[in-house]
C-alpha positions as CSV (number, residue, x, y, z in Angstrom):
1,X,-21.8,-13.4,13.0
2,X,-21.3,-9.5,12.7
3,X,-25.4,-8.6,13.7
4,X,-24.1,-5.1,14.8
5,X,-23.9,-4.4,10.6
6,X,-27.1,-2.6,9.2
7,X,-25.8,-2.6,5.3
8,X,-22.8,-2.8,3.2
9,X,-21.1,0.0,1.3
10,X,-18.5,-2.0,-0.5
11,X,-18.9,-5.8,-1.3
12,X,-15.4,-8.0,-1.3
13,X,-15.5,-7.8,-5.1
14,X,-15.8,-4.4,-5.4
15,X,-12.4,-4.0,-3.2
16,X,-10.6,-6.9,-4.8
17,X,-11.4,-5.2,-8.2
18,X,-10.4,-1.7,-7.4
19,X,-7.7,-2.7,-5.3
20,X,-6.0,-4.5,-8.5
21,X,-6.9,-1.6,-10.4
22,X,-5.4,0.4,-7.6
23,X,-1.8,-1.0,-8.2
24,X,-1.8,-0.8,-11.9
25,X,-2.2,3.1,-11.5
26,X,1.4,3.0,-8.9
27,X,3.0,0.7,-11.0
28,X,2.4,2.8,-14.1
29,X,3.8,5.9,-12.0
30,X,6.2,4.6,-10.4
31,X,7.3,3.7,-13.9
32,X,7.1,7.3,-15.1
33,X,9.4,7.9,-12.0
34,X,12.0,5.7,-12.1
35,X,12.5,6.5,-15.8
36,X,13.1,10.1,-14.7
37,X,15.8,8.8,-12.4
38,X,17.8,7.2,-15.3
39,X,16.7,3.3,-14.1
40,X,14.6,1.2,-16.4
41,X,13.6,-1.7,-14.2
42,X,10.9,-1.5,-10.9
43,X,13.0,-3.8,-9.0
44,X,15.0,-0.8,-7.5
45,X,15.8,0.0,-3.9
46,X,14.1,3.1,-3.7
47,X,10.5,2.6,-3.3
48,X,9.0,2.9,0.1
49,X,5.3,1.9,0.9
50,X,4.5,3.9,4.4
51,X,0.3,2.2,5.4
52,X,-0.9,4.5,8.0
53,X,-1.9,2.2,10.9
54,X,-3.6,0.2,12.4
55,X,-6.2,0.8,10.0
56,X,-4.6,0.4,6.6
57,X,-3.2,-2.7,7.2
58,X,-6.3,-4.9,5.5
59,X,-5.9,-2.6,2.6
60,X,-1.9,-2.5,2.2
61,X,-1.4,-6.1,2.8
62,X,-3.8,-6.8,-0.6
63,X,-2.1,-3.9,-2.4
64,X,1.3,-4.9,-1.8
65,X,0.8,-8.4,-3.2
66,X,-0.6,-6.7,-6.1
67,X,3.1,-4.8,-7.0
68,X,5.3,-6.7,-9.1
69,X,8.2,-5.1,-8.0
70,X,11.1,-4.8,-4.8
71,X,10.3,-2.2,-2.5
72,X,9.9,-1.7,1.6
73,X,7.7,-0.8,4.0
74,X,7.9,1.9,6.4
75,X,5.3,1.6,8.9
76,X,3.5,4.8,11.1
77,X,1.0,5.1,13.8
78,X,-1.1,8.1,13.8
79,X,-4.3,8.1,16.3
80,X,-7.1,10.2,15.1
81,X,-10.3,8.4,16.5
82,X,-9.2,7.3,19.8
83,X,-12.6,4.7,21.3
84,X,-15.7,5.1,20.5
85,X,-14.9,8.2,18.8
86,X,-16.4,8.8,15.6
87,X,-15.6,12.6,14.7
88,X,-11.7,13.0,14.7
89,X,-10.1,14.0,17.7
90,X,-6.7,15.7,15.8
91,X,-3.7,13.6,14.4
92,X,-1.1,12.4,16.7
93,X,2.4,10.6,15.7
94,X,1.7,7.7,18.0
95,X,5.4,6.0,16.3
96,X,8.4,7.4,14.2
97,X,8.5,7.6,10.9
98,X,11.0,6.3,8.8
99,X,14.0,7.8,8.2
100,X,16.5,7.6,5.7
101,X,13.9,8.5,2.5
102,X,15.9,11.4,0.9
103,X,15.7,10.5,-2.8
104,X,13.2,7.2,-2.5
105,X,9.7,7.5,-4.2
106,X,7.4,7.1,-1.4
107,X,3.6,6.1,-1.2
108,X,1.8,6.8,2.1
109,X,-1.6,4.6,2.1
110,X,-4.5,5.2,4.3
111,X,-8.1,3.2,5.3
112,X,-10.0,6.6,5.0
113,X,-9.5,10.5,4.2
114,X,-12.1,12.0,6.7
115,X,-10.9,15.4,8.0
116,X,-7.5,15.6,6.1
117,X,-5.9,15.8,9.4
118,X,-3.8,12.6,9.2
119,X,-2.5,12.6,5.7
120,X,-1.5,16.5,6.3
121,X,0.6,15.8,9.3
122,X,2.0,12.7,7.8
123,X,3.1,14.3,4.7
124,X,4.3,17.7,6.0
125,X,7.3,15.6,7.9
126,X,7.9,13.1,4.8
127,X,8.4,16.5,2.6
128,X,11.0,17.5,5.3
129,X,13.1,14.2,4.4
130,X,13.4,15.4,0.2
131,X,12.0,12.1,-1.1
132,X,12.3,11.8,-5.0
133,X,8.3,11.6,-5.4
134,X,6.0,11.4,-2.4
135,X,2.5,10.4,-3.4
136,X,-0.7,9.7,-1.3
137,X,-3.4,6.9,-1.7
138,X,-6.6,6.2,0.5
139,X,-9.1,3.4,0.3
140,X,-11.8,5.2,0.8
141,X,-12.4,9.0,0.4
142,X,-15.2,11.1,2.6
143,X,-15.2,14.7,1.3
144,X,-17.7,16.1,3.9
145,X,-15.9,16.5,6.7
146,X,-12.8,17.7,5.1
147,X,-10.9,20.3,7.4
148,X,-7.7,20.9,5.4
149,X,-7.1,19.6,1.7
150,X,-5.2,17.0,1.2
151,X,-5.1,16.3,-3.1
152,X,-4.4,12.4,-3.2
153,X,-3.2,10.4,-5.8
154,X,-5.2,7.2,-5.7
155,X,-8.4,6.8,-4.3
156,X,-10.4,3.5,-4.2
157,X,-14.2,4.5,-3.3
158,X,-15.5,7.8,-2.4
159,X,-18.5,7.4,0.2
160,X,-20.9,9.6,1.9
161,X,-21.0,10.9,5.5
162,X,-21.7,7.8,7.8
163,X,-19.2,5.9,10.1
164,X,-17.8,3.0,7.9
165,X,-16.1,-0.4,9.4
166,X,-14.8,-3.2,8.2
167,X,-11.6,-3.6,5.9
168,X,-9.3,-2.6,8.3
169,X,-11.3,0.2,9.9
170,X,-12.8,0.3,13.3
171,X,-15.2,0.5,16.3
172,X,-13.7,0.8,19.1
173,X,-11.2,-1.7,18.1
174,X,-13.8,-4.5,16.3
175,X,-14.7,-4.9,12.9
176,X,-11.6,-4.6,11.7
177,X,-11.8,-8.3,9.8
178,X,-15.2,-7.9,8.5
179,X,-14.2,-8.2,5.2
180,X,-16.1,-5.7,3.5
181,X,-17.0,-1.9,4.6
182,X,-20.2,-1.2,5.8
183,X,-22.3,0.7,8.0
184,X,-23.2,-0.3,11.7
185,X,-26.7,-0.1,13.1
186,X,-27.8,3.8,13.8
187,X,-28.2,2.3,17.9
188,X,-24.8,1.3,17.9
189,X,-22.9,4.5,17.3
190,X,-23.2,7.5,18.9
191,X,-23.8,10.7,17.8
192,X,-21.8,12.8,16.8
């Protein structure tokens, strides 16, 4: 079905497991938070879950099931790997962000941290907006290309330099449904 794929990084398991693990580690926090703010219960209206799109939206729609508590999304568009592109091209606002998050506890959610380049932008403009707590999570974490540091808060796999799919993240617009990350054939991407 996918012949394109030469191995697998991350089985399903592995993502279901972390991903569970994932939400324990924000709902402990967000705990920690909302007890700062004088509330004892999670089912508040001040959290705000901004994914990163089009490719965290495998990884947010199983992390969102996973948190036992009221909250809303707040969804952005950044373009960083336009095509076939496997080296980032620069982070571009491709939609609004939300407003109206002075005083929420917000958590921005990525597919990957690559360059830094997305999650910098991204985060610069929701500090302008004087959330409460503004935390960053990725699903997966490649520190060798790293142009500007970005500290993040959860982080499901680290992984080594090679073009990942799968999960949410893309080629050209495929693979986005393969269900778990991996690596396509060395013919099939270009270099870099």
């Amino acid at each position: 079905m996918f012949p394109e794929i030469d191995r697998i990084l991350v089985t399903r398991a592995q993502i279901a497991q972390r991903v569970q693990a994932m939400a324990e580690e924000i709902v402990h926090d967000l705990r920690a938070d909302l007890a700062k703010d004088g509330h004892t219960e999670l089912d508040e209206d001040q959290i705000v879950i901004i994914p990163i799109m089009t490719g965290a939206m495998i990884f947010v729609a199983d992390l969102v099931r996973e948190l036992p508590m009221k909250l809303s999304l707040g969804l952005v568009a950044v373009s960083s790997y336009p095509g076939e592109s496997v080296t980032s091209k620069g982070a571009h606002l491709a939609s609004e962000l939300p407003a109206d998050l002075e005083g929420k506890h917000i958590i921005v959610l990525d597919d990957i941290l690559d360059s830094g380049q997305t999650l910098a932008t991204v985060k610069g403009l929701l500090e302008a907006q004087n959330p409460a707590s503004l935390r960053m999570g990725v699903m997966l974490d490649k520190k060798t290309n790293r142009t500007i540091d970005v500290p993040v808060d959860y982080v499901g796999f680290e992984i080594p330099d090679e073009f990942v799919v799968g999960y949410g993240l893309d080629f050209n617009g495929y693979y986005r449904n393969y269900p778990e990350i991996a690596v396509l054939k060395p013919d099939m991407i270009p270099s870099r």
